[in-house]
C-alpha positions as CSV (number, residue, x, y, z in Angstrom):
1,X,0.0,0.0,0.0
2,X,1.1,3.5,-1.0
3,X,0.2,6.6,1.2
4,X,-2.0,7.7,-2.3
5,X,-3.7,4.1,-2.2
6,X,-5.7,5.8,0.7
7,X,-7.7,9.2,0.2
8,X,-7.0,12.0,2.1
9,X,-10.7,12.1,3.6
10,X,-10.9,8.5,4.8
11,X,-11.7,8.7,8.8
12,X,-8.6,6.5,9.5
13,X,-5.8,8.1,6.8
14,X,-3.6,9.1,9.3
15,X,-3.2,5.6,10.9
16,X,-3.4,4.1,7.7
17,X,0.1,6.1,6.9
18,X,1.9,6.0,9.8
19,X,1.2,2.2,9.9
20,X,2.6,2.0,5.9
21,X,5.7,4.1,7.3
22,X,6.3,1.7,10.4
23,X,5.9,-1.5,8.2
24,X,8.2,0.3,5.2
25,X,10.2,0.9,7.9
26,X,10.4,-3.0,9.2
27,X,11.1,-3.9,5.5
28,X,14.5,-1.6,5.8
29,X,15.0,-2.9,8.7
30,X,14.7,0.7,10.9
31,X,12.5,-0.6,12.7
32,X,11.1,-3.6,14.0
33,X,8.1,-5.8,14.3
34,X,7.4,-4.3,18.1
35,X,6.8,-1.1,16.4
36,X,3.8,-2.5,14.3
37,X,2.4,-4.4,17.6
38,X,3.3,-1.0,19.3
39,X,1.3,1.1,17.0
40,X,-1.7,-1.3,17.1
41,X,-1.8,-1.1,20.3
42,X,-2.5,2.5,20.1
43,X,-4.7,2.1,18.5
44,X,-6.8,0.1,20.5
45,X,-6.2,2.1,23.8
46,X,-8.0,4.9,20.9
47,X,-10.8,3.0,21.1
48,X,-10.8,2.4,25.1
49,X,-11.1,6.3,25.3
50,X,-14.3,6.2,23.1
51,X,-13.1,6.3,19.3
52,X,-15.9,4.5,17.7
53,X,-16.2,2.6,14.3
54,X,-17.8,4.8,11.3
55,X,-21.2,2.7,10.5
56,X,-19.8,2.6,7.0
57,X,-16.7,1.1,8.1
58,X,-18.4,-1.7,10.3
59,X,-20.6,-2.2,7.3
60,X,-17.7,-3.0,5.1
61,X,-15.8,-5.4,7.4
62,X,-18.9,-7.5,7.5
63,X,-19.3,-7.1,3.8
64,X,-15.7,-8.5,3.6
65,X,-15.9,-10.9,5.9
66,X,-19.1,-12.6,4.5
């Protein structure tokens, strides 16, 4: 994935990229694999202080996972 693969105006782009950085980044061997686990751990804690899933969102995991 490509930083442009994701439009500016999608509700997680910012996440989306820094997570596309940190695995470039693991590929270069910068960083490692605890920065991925790291970063998703953010972003779960995100949702323990009340970030909630778009509707749209929830309705396209299903989608994808049907």
């Amino acid at each position: 994935m490509s930083e442009t693969d994701v439009p500016e105006d999608h509700p997680r782009y910012a996440s989306l990229v820094t997570r596309h950085r940190i695995e470039a980044g693991v590929e270069k061997g910068i960083t490692s694999k605890q920065g991925l686990i790291a970063q998703g751990r953010g972003e779960a804690f995100d949702y323990l202080l009340g970030e909630r899933t778009l509707q749209s969102a929830d309705n396209a995991a299903r989608a994808a996972a049907a």
